[in-house]
N, C-alpha and C positions, 0 to 999 in steps of 0.2 A: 248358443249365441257367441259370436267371434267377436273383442274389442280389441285394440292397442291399450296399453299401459302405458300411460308418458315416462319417459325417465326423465333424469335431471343430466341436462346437457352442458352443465358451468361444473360440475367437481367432478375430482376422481375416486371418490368415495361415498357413496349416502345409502339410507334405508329411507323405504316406504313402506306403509302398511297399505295393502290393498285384498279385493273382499272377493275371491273364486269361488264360485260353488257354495255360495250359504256362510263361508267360515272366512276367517280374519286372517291374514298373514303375512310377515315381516318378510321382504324380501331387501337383502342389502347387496349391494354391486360393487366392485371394486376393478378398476383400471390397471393392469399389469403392462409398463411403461414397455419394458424390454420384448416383450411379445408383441403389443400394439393390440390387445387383446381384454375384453371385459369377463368378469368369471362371477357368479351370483350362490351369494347364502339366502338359502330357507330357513325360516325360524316359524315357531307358534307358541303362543303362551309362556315368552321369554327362554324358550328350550330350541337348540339348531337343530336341525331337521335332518339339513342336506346343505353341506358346504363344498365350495370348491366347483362348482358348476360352471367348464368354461363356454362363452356363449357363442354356438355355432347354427350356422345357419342348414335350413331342410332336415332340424332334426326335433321331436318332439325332445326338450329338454331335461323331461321329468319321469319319462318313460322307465330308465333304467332302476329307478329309487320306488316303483309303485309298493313293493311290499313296507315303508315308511310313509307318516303320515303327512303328505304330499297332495294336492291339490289332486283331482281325479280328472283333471278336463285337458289339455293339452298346451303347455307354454311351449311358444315357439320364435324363431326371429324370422323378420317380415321385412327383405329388401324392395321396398319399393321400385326403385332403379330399374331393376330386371335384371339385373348383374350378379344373385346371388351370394352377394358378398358377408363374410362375418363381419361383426360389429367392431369399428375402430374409432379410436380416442375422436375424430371428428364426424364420423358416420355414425355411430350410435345417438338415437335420438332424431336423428336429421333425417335420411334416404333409408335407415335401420328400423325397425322399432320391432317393442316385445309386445306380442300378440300371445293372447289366452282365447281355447276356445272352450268352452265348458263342457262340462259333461251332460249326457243328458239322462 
């Protein structure tokens, strides 16, 4: 099953916890002004996972990291628009969003 994840469209920093695949996970995002570019930490059980993740679009974002204990289902970014576009400081959230699809 395919959902969006809302993020939070007012800061340039924050964590959420949200629930893939049966298990719990902190995922916190942060805003890198000078690139115009959003980049996401994975955490679980207050341990990082996988930091540093910049957020690009057409690609599974988690792919690279599966030998780490990483959600198994597929994060990805989801331009509405049609355009493609990676996530920017006023497009993330808005015409952007991060889309999980699960594993099955």
């Amino acid at each position: 099953m395919k959902y969006s994840i809302r993020v939070n469209k007012e800061t340039d920093a924050y964590s959420m916890s949200v629930e893939m695949d049966g298990q719990v996970f902190d995922l916190s995002f942060h805003y890198n002004k000078r690139e115009d570019r959003w980049y996401l930490r994975v955490s679980r059980n207050d341990a990082i996972v996988v930091d540093g993740i910049k957020l690009v679009h057409g690609t599974d974002l988690l792919s690279q990291y599966r030998a780490y204990d990483v959600p198994a289902g597929i994060l990805s970014i989801v331009d509405s628009s049609g355009l493609y576009n990676d996530p920017s400081s006023s497009e993330f959230g808005n015409t952007i969003q991060l889309q999980y699809d699960e594993a099955i």
